[in-house]
C-alpha positions as semicolon CSV with decimal commas, in nm:
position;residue;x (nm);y (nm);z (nm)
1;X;21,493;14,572;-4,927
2;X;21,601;14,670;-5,272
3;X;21,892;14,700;-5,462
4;X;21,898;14,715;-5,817
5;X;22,161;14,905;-6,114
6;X;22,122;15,282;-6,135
7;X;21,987;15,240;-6,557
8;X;21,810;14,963;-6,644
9;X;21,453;14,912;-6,788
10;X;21,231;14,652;-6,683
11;X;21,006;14,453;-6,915
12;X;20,660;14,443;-6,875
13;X;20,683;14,055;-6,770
14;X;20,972;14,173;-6,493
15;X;20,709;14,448;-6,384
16;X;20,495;14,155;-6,329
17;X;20,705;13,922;-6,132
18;X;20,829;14,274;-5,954
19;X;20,448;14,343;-5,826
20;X;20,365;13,954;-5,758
21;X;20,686;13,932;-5,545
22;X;20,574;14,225;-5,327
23;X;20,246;14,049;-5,294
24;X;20,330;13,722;-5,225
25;X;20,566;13,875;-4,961
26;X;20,307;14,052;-4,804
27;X;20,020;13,778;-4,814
28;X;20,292;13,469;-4,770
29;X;20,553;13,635;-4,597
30;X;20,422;13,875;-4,390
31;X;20,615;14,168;-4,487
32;X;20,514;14,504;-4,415
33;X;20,820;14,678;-4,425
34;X;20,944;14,765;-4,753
35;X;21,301;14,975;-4,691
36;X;21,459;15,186;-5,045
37;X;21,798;15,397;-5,128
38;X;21,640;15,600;-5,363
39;X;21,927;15,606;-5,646
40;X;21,838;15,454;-5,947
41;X;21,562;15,350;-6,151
42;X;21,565;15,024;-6,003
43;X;21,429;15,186;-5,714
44;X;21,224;15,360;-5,835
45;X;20,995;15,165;-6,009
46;X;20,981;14,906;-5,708
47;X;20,906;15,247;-5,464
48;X;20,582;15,306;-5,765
49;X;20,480;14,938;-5,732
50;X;20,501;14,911;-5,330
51;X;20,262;15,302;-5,358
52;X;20,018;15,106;-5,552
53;X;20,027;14,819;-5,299
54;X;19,951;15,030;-5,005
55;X;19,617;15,105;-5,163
56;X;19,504;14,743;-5,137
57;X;19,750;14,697;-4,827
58;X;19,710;14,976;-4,602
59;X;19,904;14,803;-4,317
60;X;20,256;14,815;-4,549
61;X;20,531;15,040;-4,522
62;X;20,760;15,229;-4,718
63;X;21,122;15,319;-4,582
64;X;21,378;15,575;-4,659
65;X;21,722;15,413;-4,526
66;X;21,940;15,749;-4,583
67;X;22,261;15,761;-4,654
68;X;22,337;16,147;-4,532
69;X;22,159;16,318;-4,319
70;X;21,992;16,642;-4,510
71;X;22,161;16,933;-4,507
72;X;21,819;17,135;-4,556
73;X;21,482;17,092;-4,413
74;X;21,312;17,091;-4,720
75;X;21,509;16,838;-4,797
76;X;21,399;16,641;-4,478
77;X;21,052;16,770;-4,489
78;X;20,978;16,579;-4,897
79;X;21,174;16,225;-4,754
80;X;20,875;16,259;-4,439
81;X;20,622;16,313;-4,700
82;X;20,746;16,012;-4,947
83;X;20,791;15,780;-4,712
84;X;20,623;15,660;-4,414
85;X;20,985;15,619;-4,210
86;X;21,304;15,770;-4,273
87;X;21,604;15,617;-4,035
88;X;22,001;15,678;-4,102
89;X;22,120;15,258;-4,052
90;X;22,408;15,237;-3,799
91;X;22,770;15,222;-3,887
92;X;22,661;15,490;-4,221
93;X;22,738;15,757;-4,054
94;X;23,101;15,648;-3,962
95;X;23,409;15,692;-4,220
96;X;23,473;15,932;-4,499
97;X;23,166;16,051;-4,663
98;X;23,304;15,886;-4,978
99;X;23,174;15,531;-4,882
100;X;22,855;15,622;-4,743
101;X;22,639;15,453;-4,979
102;X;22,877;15,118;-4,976
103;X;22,847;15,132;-4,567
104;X;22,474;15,228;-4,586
105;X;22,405;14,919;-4,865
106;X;22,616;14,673;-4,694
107;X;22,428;14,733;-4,353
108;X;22,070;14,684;-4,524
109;X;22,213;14,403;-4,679
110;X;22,302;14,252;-4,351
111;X;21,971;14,311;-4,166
112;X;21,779;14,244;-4,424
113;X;21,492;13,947;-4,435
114;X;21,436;13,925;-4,771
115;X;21,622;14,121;-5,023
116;X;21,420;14,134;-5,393
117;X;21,694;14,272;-5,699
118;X;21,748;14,344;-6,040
119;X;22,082;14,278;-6,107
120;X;22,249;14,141;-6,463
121;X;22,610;14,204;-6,409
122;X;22,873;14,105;-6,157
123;X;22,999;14,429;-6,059
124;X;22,838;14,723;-5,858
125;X;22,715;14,846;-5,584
126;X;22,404;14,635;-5,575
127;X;22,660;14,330;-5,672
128;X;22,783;14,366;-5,416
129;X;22,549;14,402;-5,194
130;X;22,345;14,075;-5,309
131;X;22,652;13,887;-5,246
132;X;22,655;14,056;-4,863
133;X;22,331;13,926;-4,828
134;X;22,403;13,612;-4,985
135;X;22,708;13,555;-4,727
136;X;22,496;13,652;-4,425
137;X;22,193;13,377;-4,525
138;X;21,899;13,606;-4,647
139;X;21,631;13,522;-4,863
140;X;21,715;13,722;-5,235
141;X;21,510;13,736;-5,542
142;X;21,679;13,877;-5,871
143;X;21,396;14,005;-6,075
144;X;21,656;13,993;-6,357
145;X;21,712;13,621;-6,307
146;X;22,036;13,619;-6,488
């Protein structure tokens, strides 16, 4: 799982430790499931790295964990192409729409094995959510190591 801030811009040398995380996850850990929220660049550049793994590790996954079901099939139809599994987590689709994200993150961070970050402040959605995952036990890795 990742969670990261919506702007930031990794260094080279946190590229690095971004890509030999994955890797040692995969070879040491046994990971193949590798599950993204899609908003921010955070996620984004770790949804580019885990792409470039799958070349080497064919047996890895990447996973959309939605937040909304799509309103249009299009919309649908580029997540099935992105991603190799696309799955609303319970509880997200509960409560005004408003807090959809904040459900959606705090389930992820719950269920979660391992959860690799970037974060640098302590405020956020992705704060937050390391310090869900934090309370519940599971394995996190700030990139950012603030």
């Amino acid at each position: 799982m990742f969670f990261g801030h919506r702007w930031i811009a990794l260094s080279e040398q946190e590229k690095t430790l971004l890509h030999d995380t994955i890797i040692n996850l995969i070879t040491k850990e046994g990971v193949e499931d590798f599950i993204f929220g899609r908003y921010g660049d955070f996620d984004a550049i770790a949804y580019k790295t885990v792409s470039e793994l799958q070349k080497q590790y064919s047996h890895i996954r990447k996973i959309y964990a939605q937040v909304y079901i799509p309103k249009h099939q299009e919309d649908m139809d580029f997540l099935k192409s992105a991603y190799d599994y696309v799955y609303l987590p319970e509880g997200t689709e509960v409560g005004p729409q408003r807090f959809a994200i904040t459900r959606r993150n705090r389930a992820l961070a719950k269920e979660c094995d391992f959860m690799i970050c970037y974060i640098i402040s302590n405020s956020g959605g992705a704060y937050t959510a390391m310090k869900t995952a934090k309370a519940n036990g599971k394995n996190i890795i700030n990139i950012a190591k603030v």
